[in-house]
C-alpha positions in Angstrom: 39.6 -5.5 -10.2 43.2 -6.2 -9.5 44.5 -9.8 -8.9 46.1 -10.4 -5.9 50.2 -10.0 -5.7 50.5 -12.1 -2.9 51.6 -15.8 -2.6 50.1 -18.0 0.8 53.3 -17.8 2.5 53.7 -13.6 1.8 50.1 -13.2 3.0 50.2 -15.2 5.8 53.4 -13.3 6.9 51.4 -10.2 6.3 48.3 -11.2 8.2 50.8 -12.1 11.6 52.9 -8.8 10.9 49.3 -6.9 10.8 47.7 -8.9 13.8 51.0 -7.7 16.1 49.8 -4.3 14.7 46.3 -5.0 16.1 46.8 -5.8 19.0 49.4 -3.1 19.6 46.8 -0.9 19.0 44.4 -2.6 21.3 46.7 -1.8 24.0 48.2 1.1 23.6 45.6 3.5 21.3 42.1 4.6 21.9 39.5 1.9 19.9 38.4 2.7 16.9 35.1 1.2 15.7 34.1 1.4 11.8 30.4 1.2 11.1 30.8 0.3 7.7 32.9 -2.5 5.0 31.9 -5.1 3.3 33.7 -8.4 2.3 34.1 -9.8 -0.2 34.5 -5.7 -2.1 35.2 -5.1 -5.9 37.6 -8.5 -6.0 39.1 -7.8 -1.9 38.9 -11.2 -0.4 38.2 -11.7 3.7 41.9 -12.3 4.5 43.0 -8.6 3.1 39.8 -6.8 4.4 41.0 -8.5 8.2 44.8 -7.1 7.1 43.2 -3.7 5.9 41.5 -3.0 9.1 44.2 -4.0 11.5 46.3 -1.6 9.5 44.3 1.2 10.1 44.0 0.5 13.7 40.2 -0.7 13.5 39.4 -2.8 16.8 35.8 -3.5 16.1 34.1 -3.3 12.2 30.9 -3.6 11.2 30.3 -5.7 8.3 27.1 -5.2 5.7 25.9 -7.4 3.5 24.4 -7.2 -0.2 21.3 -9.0 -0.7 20.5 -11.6 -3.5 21.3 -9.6 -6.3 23.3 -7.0 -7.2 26.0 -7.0 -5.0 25.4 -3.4 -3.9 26.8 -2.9 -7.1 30.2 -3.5 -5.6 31.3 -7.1 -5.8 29.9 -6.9 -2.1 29.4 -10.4 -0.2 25.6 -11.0 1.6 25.0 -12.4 4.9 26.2 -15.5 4.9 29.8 -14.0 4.0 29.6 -11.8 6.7 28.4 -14.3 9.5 31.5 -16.5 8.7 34.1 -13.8 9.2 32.8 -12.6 12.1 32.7 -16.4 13.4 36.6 -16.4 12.7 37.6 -13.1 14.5 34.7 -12.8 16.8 36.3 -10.0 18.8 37.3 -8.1 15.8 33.9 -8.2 13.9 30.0 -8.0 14.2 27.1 -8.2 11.0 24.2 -6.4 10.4 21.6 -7.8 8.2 20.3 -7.1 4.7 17.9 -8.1 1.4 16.3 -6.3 -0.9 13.4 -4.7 0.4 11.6 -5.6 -2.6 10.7 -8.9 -2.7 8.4 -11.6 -0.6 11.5 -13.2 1.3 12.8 -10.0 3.0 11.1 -10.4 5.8 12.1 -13.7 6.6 15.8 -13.3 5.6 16.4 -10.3 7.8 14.4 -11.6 10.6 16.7 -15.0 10.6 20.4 -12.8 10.6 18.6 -10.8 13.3 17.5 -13.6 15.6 21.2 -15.2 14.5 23.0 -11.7 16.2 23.1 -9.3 12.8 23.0 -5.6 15.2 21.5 -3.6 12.2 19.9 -3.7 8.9 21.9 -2.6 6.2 23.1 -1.4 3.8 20.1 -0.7 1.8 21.1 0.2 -1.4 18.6 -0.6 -3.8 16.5 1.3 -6.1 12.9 2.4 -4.2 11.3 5.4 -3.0 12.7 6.6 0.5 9.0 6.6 1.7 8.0 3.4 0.0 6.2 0.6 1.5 9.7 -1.2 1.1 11.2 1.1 3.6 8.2 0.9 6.5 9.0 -2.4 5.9 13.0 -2.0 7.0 11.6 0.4 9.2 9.1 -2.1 11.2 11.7 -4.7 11.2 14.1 -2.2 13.0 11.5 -0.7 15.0 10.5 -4.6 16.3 14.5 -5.5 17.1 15.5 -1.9 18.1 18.4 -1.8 16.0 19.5 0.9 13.6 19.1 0.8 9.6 22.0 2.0 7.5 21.0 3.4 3.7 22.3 4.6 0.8 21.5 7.8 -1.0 22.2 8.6 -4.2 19.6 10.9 -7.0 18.0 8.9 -9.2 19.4 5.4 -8.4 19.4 4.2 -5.1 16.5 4.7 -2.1 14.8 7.8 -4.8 13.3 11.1 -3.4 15.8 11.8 -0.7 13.4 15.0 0.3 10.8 12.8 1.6 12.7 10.7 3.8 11.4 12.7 6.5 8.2 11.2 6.3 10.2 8.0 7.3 11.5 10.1 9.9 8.2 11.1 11.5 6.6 7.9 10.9 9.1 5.9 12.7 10.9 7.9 15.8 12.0 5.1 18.0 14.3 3.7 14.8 17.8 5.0 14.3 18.4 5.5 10.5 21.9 6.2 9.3 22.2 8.5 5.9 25.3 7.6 3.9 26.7 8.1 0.7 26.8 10.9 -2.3 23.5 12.4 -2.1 23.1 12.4 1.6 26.7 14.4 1.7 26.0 16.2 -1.1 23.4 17.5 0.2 24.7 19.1 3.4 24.7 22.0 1.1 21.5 24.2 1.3 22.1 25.4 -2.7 23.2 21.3 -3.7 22.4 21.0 -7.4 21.2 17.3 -8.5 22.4 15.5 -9.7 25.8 16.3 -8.8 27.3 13.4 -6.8 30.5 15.2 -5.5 30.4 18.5 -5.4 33.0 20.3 -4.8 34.0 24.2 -2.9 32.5 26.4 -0.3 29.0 24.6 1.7 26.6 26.7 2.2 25.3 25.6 5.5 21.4 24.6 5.6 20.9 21.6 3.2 18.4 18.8 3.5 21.0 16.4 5.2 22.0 18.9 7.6 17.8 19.5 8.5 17.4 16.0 9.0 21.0 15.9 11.8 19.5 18.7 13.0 15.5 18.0 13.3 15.1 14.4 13.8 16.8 12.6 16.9 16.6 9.4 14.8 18.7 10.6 12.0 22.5 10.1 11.9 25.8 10.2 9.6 27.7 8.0 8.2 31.1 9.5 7.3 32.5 6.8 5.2 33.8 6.7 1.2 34.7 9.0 -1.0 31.8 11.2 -0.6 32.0 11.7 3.0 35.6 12.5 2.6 35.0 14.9 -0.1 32.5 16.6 2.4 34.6 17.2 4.7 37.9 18.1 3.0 35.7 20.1 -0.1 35.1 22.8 2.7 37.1 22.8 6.1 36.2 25.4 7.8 32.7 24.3 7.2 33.8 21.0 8.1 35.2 21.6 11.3 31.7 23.7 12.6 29.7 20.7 11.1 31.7 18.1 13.0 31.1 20.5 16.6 27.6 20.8 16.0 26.8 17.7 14.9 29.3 16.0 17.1 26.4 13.3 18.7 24.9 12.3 15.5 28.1 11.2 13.0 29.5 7.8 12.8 33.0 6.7 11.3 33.3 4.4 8.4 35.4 3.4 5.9 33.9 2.1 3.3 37.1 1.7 1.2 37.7 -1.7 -0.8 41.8 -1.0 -0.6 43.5 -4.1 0.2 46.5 -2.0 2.1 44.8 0.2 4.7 46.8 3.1 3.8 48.3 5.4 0.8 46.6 7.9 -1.6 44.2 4.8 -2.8 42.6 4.4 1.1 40.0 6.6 1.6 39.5 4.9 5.0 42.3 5.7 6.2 42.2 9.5 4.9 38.9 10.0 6.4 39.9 8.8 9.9 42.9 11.2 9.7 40.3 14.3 8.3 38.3 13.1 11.2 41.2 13.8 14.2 42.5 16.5 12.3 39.4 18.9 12.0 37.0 17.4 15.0 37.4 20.8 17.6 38.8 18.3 20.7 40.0 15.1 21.8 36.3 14.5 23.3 34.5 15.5 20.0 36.9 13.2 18.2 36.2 10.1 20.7 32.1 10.7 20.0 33.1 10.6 16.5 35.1 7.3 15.8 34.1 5.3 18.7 31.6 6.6 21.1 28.6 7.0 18.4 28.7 4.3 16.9 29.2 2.4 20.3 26.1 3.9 21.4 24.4 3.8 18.6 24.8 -0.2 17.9 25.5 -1.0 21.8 28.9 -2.7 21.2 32.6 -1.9 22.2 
């Protein structure tokens, strides 16, 4: 963490300064809507997540909450956080809906931030079996509000036994789930090695992730943090086939806890750039930061 350099009267002048940016973008660019950040984020308080986004040019984010404990191991805020920004800039930001799968109130908490307007579940980051009876139970709550369920993959830690998500998959075909994080991009790579997190030169095409984009309808991307950047810039060329073929089923997010919105420390902003720079056209690049995701949650 990294206290604030900021006094009120700077960060209100940054906050007008970046609003002007916002809506110049709103009026003059393409929208740009980001599936995934949280607030509060590893000591990032509300007001510089709202000046991070407008800096990149976001017009509509989707916020996630952590549930009780835990914080998705990221300072991250829960619903209740995310419900009150999204109160102040209603045009700017919409909530999806999370708890740990886990335990008896789950159920009843996600079922009140859906009734409330929450337009997802997620992100579920917590440490279960991908086929658990935890996950049907995400899974029937989704299925019962049609709205998509965003997790988080990562060996040995987090939603365990990627391989037999599929059963999820199968099980549950009218839900949209949405893979994210290091072992779902690791993974892209048919000859992936757990438990490497980031891997890094040539993909070999094929991997588990790629099957699952490629064999279940339901299944999506999430392109956000570090490890979907490091998918897409470990390999390019592979990249820039991956992004074509898969061009209906990846999402943008940022997933970055910078306060700035730009610079070598923003991996949301590097990841929108990757994005435009190796999608094959303007149309593949549209699906990929803003028609997805508009689809997929029914927003704009």
């Amino acid at each position: 963490m990294e206290s604030s350099i900021f006094n009120r009267r700077q960060f209100a002048g940054l906050l007008g300064a970046a609003s002007l940016v916002n809506q110049t973008n709103a009026q003059t660019k393409e929208p740009v809507i980001d599936i995934h950040q949280h607030t509060p984020y590893s000591g990032r308080t509300a007001d510089e997540l709202v000046i991070h986004q407008r800096k990149m040019g976001i017009t509509k984010t989707i916020l996630l909450p952590a549930g009780q404990k835990y914080g998705l191991a990221a300072g991250a805020g829960g619903n209740e956080e995310c419900l009150e920004l999204c109160r102040r800039f209603p045009q700017e930001y919409v909530f999806c809906a999370n708890e740990m799968p886990d335990i008896p109130q789950c159920r009843e908490v996600i079922t009140r931030y859906l009734k409330m307007g929450a337009i997802g579940i997620g992100e579920q980051k917590f440490p279960v079996d991908s086929d658990s009876p935890h996950i049907h139970l995400i899974a029937q709550m989704a299925q019962e509000f049609n709205v998509p369920v965003l997790l988080h993959f990562q060996y040995n830690t987090y939603n365990l036994h990627f391989d037999h998500f599929y059963k999820i998959l199968e099980k549950y075909p009218k839900v949209n789930f949405i893979g994210h994080a290091q072992t779902w991009w690791a993974n892209i790579d048919s000859e992936q090695q757990e438990p490497a997190l980031y891997p890094k030169g040539k993909v070999s095409p094929g991997g588990i992730s790629s099957r699952y984009l490629k064999d279940y309808p339901n299944m999506f991307g999430d392109l956000s943090a570090g490890s979907g950047l490091n998918a897409l810039i470990r390999d390019e060329t592979h990249a820039r086939q991956f992004l074509k073929l898969y061009q209906d089923k990846l999402i943008y997010g940022s997933d970055c806890s910078d306060k700035f919105g730009e610079g070598e420390k923003c991996s949301g902003s590097q990841q929108l750039s990757a994005v435009r720079r190796l999608a094959s056209d303007k149309k593949v690049e549209r699906k990929l930061i803003y028609g997805n995701a508009s689809r997929l949650f029914r927003i704009s």
